[in-house]
VEXMAR-749233 format. One record per residue: x, y, z of N, C-alpha, C in turn; residue number from 1. Coordinates in steps of 0.1 Angstrom, whole numbers. Atoms other than C-alpha are relative to their C-alpha. Example, Ala and Ser with C-alpha at 12.3 -4.5 7.8 and 13.67 -1.06 7.14 Angstrom:
<<9 -12 0> <123 -45 78> <9 12 0> 1>;
<<-9 -11 0> <137 -11 71> <-8 11 8> 2>;
END
This chain:
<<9 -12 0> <0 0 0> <9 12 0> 1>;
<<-4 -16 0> <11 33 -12> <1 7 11> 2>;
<<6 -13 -9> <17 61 17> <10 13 2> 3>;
<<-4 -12 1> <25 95 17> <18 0 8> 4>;
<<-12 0 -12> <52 90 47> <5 -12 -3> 5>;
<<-7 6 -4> <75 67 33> <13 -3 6> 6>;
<<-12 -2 -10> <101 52 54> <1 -18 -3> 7>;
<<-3 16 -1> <102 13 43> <10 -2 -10> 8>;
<<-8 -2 10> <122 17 12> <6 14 -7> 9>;
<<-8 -9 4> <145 42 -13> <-19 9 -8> 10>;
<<8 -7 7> <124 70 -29> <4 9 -8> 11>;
<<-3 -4 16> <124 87 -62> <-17 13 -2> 12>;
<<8 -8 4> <104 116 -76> <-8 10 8> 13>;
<<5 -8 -15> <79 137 -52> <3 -4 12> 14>;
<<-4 3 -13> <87 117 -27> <14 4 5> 15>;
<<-14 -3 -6> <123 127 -28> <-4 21 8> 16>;
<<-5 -18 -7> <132 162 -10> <13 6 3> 17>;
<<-10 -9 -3> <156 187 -9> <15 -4 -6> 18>;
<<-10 7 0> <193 173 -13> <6 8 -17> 19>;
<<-5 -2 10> <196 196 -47> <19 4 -4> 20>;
<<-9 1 -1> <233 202 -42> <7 -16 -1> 21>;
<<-7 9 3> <243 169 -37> <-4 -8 -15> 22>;
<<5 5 11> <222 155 -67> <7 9 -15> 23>;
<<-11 -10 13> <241 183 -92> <14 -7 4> 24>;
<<-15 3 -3> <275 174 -73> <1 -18 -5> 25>;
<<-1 17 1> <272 130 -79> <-5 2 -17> 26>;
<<1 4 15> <256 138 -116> <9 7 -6> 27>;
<<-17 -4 12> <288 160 -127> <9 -9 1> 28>;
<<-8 13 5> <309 131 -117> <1 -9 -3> 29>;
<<3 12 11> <290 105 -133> <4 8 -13> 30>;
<<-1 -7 12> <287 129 -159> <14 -1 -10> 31>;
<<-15 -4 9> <327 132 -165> <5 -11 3> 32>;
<<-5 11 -4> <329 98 -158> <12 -7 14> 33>;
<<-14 1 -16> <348 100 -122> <-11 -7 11> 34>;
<<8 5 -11> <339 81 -90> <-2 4 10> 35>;
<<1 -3 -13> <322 86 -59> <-3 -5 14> 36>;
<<4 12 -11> <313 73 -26> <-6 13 8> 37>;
<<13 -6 -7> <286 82 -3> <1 -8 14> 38>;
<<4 8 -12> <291 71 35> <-9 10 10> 39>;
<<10 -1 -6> <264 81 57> <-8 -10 9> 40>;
<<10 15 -10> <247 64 90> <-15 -9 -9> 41>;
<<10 9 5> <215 41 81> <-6 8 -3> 42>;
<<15 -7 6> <186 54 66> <3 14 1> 43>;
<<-4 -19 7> <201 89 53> <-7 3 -7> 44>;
<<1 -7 13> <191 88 22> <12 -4 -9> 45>;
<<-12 -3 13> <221 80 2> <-3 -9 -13> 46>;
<<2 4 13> <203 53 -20> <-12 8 -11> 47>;
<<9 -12 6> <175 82 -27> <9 5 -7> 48>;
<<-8 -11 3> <203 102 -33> <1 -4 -17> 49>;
<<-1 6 12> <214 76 -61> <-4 -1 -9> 50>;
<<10 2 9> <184 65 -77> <-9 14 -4> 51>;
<<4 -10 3> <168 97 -79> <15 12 -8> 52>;
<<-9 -4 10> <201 111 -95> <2 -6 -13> 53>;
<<2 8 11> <201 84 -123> <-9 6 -9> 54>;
<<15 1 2> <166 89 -128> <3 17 -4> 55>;
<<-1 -12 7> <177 125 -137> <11 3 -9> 56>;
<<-5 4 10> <204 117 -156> <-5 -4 -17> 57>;
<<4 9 11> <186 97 -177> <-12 11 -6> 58>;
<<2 -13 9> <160 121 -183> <7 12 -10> 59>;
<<-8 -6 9> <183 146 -194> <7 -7 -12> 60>;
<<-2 8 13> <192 121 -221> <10 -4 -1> 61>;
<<-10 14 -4> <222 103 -206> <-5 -11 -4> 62>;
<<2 19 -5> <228 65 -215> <8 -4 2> 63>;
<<-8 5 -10> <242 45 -193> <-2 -13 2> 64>;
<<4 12 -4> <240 9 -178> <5 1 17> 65>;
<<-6 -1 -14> <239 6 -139> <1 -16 5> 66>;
<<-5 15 -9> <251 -26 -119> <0 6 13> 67>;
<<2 -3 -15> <242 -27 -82> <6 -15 4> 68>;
<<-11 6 -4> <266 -47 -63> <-4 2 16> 69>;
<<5 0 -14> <256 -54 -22> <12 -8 2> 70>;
<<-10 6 -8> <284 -64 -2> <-6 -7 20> 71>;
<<2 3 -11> <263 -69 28> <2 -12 6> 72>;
<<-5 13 -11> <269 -106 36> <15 -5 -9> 73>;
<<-16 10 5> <305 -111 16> <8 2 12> 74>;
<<-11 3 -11> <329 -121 38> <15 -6 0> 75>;
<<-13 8 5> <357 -135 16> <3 10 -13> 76>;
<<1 -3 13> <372 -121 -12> <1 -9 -12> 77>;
<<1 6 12> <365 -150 -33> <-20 2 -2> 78>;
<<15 -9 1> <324 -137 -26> <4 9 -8> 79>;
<<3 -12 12> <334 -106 -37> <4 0 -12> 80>;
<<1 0 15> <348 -114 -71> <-8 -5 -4> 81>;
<<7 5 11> <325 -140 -81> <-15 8 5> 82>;
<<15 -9 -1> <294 -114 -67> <5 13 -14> 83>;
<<-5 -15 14> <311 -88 -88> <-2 -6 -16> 84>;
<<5 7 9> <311 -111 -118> <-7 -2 -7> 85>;
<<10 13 0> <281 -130 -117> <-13 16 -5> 86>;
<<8 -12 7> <265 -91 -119> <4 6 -10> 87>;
<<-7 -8 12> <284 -71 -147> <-4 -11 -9> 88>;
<<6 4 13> <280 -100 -170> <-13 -8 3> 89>;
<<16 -5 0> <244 -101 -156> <-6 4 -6> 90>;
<<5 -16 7> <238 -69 -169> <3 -3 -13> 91>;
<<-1 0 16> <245 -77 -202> <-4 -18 -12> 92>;
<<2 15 5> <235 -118 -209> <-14 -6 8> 93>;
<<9 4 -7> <205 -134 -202> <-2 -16 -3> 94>;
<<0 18 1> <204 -170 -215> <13 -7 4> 95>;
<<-11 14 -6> <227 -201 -203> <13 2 -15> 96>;
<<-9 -1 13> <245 -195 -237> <9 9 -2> 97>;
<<-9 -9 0> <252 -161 -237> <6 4 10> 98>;
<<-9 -2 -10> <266 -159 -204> <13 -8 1> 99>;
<<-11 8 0> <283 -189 -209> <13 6 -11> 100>;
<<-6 -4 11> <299 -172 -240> <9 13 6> 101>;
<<-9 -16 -8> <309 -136 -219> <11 -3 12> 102>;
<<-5 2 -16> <320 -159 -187> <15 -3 -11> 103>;
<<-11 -1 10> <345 -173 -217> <10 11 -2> 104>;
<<-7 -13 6> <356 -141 -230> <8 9 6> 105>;
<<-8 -10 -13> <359 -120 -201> <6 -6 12> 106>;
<<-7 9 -7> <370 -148 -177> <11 -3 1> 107>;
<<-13 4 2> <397 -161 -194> <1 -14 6> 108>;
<<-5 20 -6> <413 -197 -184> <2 0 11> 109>;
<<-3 3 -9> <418 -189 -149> <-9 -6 11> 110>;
<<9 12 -8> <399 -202 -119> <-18 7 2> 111>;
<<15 -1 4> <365 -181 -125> <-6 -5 -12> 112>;
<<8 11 13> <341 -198 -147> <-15 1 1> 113>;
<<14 2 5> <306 -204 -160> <-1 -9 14> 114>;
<<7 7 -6> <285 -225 -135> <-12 -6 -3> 115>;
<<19 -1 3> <254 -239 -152> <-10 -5 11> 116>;
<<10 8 -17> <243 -261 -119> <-2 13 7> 117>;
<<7 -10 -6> <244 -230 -102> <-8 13 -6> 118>;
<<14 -8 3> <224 -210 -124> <-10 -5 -4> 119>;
<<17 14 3> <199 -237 -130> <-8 4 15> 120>;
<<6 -3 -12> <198 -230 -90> <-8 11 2> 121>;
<<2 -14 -5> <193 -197 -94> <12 10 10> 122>;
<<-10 -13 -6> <223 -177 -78> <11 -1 -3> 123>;
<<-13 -6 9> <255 -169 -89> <6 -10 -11> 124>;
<<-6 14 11> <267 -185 -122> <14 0 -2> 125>;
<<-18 2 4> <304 -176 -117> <2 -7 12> 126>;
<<-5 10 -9> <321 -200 -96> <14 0 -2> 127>;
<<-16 -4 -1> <359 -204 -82> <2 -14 -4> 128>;
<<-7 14 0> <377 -234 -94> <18 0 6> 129>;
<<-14 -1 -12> <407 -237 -64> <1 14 9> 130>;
<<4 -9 -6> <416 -210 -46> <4 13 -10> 131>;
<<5 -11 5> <411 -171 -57> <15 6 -1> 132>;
<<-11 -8 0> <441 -157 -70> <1 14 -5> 133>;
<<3 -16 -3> <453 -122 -72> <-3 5 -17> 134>;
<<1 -4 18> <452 -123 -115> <-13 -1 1> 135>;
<<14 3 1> <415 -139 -109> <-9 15 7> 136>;
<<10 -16 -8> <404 -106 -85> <3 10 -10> 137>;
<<-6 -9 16> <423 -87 -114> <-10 -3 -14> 138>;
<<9 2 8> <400 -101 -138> <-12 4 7> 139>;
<<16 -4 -9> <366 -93 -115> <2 14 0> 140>;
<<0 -13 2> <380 -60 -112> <3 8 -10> 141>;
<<-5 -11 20> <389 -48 -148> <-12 -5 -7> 142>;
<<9 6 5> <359 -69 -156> <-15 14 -7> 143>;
<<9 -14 3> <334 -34 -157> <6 11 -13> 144>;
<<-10 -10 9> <364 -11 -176> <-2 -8 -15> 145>;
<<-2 6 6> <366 -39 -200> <-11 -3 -11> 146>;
<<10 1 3> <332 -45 -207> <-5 14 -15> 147>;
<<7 -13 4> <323 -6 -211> <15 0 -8> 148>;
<<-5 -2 6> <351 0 -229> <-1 -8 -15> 149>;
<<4 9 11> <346 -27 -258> <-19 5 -9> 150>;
<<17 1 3> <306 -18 -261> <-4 16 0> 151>;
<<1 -14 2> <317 20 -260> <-13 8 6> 152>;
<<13 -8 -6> <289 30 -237> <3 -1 18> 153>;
<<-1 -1 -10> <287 43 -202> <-1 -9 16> 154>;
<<3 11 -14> <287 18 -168> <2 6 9> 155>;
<<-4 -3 -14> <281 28 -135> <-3 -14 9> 156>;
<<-7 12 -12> <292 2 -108> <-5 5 15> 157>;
<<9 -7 -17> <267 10 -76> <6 -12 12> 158>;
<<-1 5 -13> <282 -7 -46> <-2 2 12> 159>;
<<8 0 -12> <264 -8 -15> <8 -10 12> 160>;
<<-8 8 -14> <279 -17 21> <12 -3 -4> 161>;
<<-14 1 5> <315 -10 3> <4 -2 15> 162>;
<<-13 2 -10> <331 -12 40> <0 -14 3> 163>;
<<0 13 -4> <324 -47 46> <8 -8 -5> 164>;
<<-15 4 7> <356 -54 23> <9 4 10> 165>;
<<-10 -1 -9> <368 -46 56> <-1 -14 15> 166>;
<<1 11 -7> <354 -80 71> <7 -14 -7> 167>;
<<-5 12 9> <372 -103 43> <16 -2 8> 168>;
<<-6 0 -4> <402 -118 54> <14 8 -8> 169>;
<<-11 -13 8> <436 -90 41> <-9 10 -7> 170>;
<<3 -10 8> <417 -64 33> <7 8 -7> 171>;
<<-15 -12 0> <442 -41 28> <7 -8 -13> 172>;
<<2 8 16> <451 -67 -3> <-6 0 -6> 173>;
<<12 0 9> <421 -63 -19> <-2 14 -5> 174>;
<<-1 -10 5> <422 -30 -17> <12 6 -7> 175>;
<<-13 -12 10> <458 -21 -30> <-4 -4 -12> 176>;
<<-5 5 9> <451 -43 -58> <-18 7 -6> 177>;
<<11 -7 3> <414 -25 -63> <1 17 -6> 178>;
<<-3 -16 8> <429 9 -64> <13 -3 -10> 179>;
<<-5 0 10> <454 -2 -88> <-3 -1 -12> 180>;
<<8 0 11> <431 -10 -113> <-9 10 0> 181>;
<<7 -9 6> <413 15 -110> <8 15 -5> 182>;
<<-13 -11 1> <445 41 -110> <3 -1 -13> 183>;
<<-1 2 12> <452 26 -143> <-12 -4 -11> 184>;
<<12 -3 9> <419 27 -162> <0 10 -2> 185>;
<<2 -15 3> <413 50 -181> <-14 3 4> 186>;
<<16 -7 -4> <382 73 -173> <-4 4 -11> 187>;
<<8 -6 9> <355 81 -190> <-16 -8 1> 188>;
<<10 7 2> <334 52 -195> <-9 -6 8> 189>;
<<3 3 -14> <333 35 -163> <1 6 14> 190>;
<<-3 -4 -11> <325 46 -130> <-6 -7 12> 191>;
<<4 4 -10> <324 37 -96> <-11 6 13> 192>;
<<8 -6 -11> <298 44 -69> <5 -5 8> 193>;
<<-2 7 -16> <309 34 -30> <-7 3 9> 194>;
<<8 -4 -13> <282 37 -5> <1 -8 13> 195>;
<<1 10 -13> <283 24 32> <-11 11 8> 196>;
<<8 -6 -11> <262 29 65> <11 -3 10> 197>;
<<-11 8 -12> <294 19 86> <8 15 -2> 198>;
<<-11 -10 2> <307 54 89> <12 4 -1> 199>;
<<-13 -3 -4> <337 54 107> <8 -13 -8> 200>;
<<-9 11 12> <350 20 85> <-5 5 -13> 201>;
<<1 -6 11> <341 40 55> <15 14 0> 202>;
<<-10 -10 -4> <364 71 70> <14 -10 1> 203>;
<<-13 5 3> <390 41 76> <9 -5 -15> 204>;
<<-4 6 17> <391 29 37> <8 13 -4> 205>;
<<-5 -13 10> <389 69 24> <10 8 5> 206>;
<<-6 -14 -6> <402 92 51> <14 -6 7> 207>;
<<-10 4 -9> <424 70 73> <15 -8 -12> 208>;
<<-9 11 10> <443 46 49> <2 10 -12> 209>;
<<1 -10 10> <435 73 21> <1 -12 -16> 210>;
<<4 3 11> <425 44 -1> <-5 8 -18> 211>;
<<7 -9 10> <417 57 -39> <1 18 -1> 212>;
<<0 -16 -3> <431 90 -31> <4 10 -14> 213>;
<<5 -4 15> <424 114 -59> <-7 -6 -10> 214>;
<<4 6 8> <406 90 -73> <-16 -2 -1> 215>;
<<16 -1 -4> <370 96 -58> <0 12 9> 216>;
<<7 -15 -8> <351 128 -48> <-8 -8 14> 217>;
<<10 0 -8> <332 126 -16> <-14 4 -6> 218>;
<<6 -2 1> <296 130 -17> <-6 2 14> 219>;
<<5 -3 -18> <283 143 18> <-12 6 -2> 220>;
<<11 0 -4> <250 139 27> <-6 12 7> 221>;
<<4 -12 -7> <234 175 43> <-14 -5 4> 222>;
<<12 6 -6> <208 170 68> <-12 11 -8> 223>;
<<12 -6 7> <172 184 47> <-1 13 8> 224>;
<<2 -9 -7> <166 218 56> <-18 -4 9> 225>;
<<13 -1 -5> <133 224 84> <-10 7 -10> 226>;
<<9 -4 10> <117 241 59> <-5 -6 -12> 227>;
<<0 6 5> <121 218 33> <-12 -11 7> 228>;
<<12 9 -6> <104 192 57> <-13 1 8> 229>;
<<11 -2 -2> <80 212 70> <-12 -2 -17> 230>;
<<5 0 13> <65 217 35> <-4 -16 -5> 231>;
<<3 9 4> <69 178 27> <-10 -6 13> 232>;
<<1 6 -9> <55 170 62> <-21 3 0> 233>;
<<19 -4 1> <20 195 54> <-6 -4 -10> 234>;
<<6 4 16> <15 184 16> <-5 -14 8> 235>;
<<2 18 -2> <17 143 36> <-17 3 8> 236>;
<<16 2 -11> <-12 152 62> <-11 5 -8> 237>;
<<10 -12 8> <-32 179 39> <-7 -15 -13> 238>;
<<2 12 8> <-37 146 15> <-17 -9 6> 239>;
<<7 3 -12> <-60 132 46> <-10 11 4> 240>;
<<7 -8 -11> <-73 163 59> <-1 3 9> 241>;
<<-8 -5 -14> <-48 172 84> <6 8 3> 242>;
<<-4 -16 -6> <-36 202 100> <11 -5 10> 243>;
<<-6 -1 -7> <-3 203 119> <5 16 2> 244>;
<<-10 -13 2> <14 233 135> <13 4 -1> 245>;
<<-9 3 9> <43 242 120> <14 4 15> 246>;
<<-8 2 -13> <59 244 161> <3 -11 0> 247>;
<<-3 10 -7> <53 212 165> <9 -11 -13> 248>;
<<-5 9 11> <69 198 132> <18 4 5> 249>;
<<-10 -3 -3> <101 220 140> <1 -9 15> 250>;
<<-1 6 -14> <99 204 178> <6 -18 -4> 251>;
<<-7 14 6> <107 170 156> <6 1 -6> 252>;
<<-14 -3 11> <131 181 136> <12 0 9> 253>;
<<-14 -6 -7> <152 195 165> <0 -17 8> 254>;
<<-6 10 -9> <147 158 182> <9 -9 -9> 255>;
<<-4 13 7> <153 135 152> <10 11 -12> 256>;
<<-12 -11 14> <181 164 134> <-3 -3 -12> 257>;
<<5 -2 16> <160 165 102> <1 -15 -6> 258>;
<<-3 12 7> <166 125 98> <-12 -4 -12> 259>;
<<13 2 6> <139 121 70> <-6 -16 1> 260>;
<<11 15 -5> <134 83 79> <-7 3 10> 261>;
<<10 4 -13> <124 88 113> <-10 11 -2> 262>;
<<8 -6 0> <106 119 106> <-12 -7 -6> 263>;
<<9 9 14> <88 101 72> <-7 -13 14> 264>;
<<2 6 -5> <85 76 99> <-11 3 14> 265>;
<<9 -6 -10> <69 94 129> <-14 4 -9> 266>;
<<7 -1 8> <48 110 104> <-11 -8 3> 267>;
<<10 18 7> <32 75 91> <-7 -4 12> 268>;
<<8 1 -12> <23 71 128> <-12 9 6> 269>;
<<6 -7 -6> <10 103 135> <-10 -1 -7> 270>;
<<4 0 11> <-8 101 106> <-15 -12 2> 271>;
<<11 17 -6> <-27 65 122> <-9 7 9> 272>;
<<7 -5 -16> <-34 83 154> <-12 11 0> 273>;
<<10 -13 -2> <-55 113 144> <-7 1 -12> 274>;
<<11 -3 5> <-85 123 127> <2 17 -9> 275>;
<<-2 -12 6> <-82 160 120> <13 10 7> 276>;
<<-12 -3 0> <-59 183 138> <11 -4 9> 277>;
<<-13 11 -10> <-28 171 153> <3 8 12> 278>;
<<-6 -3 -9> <-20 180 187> <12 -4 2> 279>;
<<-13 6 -8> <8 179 209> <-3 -13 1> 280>;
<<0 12 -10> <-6 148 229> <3 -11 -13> 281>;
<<-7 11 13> <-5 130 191> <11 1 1> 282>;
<<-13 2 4> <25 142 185> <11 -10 11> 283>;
<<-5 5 -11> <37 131 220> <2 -15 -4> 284>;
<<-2 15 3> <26 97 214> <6 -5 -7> 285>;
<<-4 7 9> <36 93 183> <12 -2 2> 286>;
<<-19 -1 -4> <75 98 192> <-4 -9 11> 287>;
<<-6 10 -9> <69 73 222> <-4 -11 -11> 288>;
<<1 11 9> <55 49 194> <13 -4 -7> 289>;
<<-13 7 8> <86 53 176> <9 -3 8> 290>;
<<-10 1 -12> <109 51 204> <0 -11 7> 291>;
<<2 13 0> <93 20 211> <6 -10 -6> 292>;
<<-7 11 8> <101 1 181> <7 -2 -1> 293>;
<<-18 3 2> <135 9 181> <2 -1 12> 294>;
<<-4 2 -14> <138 5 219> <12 -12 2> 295>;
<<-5 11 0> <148 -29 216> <17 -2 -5> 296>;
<<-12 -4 7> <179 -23 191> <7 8 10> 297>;
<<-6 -8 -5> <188 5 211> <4 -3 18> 298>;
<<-1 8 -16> <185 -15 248> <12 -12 -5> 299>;
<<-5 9 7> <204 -43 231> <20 8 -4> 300>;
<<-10 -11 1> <234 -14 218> <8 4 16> 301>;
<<-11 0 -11> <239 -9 255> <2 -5 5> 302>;
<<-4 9 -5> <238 -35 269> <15 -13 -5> 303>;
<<-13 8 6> <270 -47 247> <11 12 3> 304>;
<<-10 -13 -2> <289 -15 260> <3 -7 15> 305>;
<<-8 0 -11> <319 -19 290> <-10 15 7> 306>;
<<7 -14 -8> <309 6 319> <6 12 -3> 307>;
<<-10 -13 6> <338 28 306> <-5 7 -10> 308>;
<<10 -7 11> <321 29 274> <-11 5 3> 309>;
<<13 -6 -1> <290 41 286> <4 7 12> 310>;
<<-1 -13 -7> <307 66 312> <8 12 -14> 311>;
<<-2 -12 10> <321 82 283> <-11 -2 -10> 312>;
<<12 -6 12> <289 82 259> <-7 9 10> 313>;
<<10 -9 -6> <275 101 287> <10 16 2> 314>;
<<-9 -9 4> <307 124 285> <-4 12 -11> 315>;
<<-3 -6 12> <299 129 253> <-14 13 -2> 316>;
<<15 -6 -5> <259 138 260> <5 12 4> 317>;
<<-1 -13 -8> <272 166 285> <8 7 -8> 318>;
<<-7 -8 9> <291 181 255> <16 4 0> 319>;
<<-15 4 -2> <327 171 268> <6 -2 -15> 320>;
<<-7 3 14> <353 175 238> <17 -8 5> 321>;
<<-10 1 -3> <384 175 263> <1 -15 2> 322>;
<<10 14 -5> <380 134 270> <13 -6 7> 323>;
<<-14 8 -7> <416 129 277> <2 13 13> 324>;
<<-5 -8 -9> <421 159 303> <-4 -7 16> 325>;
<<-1 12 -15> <424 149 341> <-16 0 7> 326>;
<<17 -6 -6> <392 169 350> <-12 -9 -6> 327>;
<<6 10 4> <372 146 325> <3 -10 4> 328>;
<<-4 17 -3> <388 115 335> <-5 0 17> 329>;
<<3 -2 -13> <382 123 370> <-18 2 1> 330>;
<<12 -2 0> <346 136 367> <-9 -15 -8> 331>;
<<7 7 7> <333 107 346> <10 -16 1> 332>;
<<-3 13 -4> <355 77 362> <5 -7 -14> 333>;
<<-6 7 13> <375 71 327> <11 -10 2> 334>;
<<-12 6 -6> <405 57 344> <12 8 -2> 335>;
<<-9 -4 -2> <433 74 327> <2 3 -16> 336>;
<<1 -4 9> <443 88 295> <-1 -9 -14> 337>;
<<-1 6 11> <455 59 273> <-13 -13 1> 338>;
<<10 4 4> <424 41 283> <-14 6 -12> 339>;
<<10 -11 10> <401 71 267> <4 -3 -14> 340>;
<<-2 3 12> <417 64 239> <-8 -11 -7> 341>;
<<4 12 3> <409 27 237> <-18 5 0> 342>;
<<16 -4 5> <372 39 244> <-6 8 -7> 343>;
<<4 -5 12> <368 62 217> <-1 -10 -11> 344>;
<<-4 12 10> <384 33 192> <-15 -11 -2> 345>;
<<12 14 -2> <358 9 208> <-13 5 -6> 346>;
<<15 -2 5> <326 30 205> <-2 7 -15> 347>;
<<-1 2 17> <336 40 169> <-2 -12 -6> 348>;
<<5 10 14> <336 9 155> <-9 -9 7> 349>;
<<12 8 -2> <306 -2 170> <-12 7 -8> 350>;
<<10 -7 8> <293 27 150> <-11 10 9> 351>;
<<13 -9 -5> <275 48 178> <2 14 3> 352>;
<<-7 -18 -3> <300 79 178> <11 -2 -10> 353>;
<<-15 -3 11> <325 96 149> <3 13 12> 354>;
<<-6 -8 1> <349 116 160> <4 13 -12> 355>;
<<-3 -7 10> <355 148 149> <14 11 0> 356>;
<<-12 -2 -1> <387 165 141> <7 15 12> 357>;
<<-1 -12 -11> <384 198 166> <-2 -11 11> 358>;
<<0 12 -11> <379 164 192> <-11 -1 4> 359>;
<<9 1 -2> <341 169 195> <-6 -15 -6> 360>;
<<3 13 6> <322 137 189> <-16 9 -3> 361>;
<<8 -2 2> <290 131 173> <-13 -14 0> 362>;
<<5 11 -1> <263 107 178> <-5 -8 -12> 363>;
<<4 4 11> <254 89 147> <-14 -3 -2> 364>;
<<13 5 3> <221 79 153> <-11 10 5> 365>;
<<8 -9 -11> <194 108 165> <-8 -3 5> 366>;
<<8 7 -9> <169 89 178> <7 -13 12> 367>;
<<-6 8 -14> <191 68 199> <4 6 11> 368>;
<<-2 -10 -11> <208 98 213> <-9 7 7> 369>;
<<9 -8 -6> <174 110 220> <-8 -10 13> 370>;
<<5 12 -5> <164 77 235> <15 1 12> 371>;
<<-8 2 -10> <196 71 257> <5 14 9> 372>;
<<1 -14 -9> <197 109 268> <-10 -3 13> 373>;
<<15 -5 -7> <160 110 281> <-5 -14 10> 374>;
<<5 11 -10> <155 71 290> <9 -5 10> 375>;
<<-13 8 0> <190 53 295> <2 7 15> 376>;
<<-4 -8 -9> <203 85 316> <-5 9 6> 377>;
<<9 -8 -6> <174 106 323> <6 12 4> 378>;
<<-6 -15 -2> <191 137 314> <-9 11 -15> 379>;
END
């Protein structure tokens, strides 16, 4: 069922909002054929960002071919070649013949190959024969350049949950040998997209290691202006024959910092609960409704935190930047400096705080910070 406030999947068209900056900045460097990457917490928006960039590409009378590429459950890099693969000459073969004919071609004699048992099954029809050598990931990765180059037409390469090439075993091998093929391609035809939700292991690929450097623009995500979501938030209710006041829309904006899932999400609640005009006590409810759902995730999140870790996320709440000074360590029971350290390290790569380079942190999630503020610590 159709609904005004979505928040279950990517959106495209009226449904999208605001983000015109980044959607000019990602289609000039498809446009001039250069790559980009997009990391942002969960439910940003960065595959809106995507598909509603395409989708205007293409109107403007771009052609192109896209490949979408999910890294979410690889965990080897013999997954990720033969997923890499098994899509690019996807995208261009559809019968047992002619794949078998491109797996040929572009394969070569080494240990990737056709599979017909497994596409009889249904899922990936490249397969490893021994183990995955570094010429065979060399072939999966020149595999797109190769293609679009021969067929003289545009490819973009959408990869989703790019950091999780940081759960394979040598990462750091996959990647020298990833940006070397791409260092040596030429540009033009093919390009790469990299999106994650794993912030701070997206900051370790680009910013830390300086993976691909020069070789991909950032694309940074800007949280929707309030006005912007006021506007999408009165057209959603006005549909129904609902009236909100435009206090109480800002009053959710400043809890959930403009996140357009949870807002789209509150929304779609408030939206159940009321008849004609929306009060506070809706609105009230509706945010314990959401706060609900995700309770559980977010109860679960602390209860995997050391006590250290959760004397410094409350650190962080009280607006503490100094985290190594004696007066913080002393006021919030850290132990001692080069522990602070380790508990920064820790609650980064759990994903529930980035650091930022003046030493402020930031909480990644707004509804959790709003939840472990108000419930957790009753501040």
């Amino acid at each position: 069922m159709d609904t005004v406030f979505t928040y279950d999947r990517y959106v495209t068209g009226k449904s999208f909002i605001g983000r015109r900056a980044e959607q000019d900045q990602l289609a000039d460097l498809l446009s001039r054929g250069e790559n980009a990457v997009i990391y942002e917490p969960p439910k940003t928006g960065k595959t809106s960002l995507l598909r509603e960039t395409l989708l205007g590409l293409r109107a403007a009378g771009s052609v192109f071919r896209t490949v979408d590429l999910s890294l979410l459950s690889v965990r080897t890099p013999e997954a990720f070649a033969i997923r890499l693969a098994t899509a690019v000459i996807g995208l261009y073969a559809g019968t047992p013949e002619e794949i078998e004919g491109m797996c040929g071609r572009y394969l070569g004699s080494g240990g990737l190959r056709f599979d017909r048992e497994a596409y009889a099954r249904g899922g990936s029809f490249v397969s490893l024969k021994g183990r995955l050598t570094d010429a065979d990931l060399r072939v999966a990765l020149s595999l797109p350049y190769r293609i679009a180059a021969e067929r003289h037409e545009k490819l973009f390469v959408c990869v989703f949950e790019f950091q999780n090439i940081l759960l394979t075993d040598d990462p750091g091998h996959i990647l020298q040998i990833f940006e070397e093929i791409v260092r040596k391609a030429p540009r033009g035809l093919c390009s790469w997209v990299w999106t994650g939700s794993m912030v701070n292991a997206m900051k370790n690929i680009f910013e830390q290691r300086k993976y691909f450097y020069h070789m991909v623009e950032r694309v940074k995500i800007a949280p929707i202006s309030v006005k912007d979501i006021e506007n999408h938030v009165n057209r959603g209710f006005l549909v129904s024959g609902k009236v909100i006041e435009k206090e109480l829309i800002h009053e959710v904006c400043s809890i959930l910092r403009c996140n357009i899932y949870y807002v789209n999400h509150f929304a779609a609640i408030c939206d159940g609960l009321s008849r004609g005009y929306i009060t506070q006590a809706v609105v009230d409810q509706s945010m314990l409704s959401l706060v609900a759902m995700h309770e559980p995730r977010f109860m679960a999140l602390m209860n995997g935190l050391t006590n250290f870790q959760v004397f410094l996320l409350r650190a962080i709440l009280d607006g503490e930047t100094k985290f190594s000074s004696s007066e913080v360590i002393a006021r919030y029971g850290l132990n001692s400096s080069a522990n602070v350290g380790r508990l920064k390290d820790a609650l980064a790569k759990k994903e529930i705080v980035t650091f930022l380079p003046n030493g402020g942190a930031v909480i990644l999630d707004p509804l959790f910070e709003y939840w472990v503020r108000k419930y957790f610590f009753g501040i």
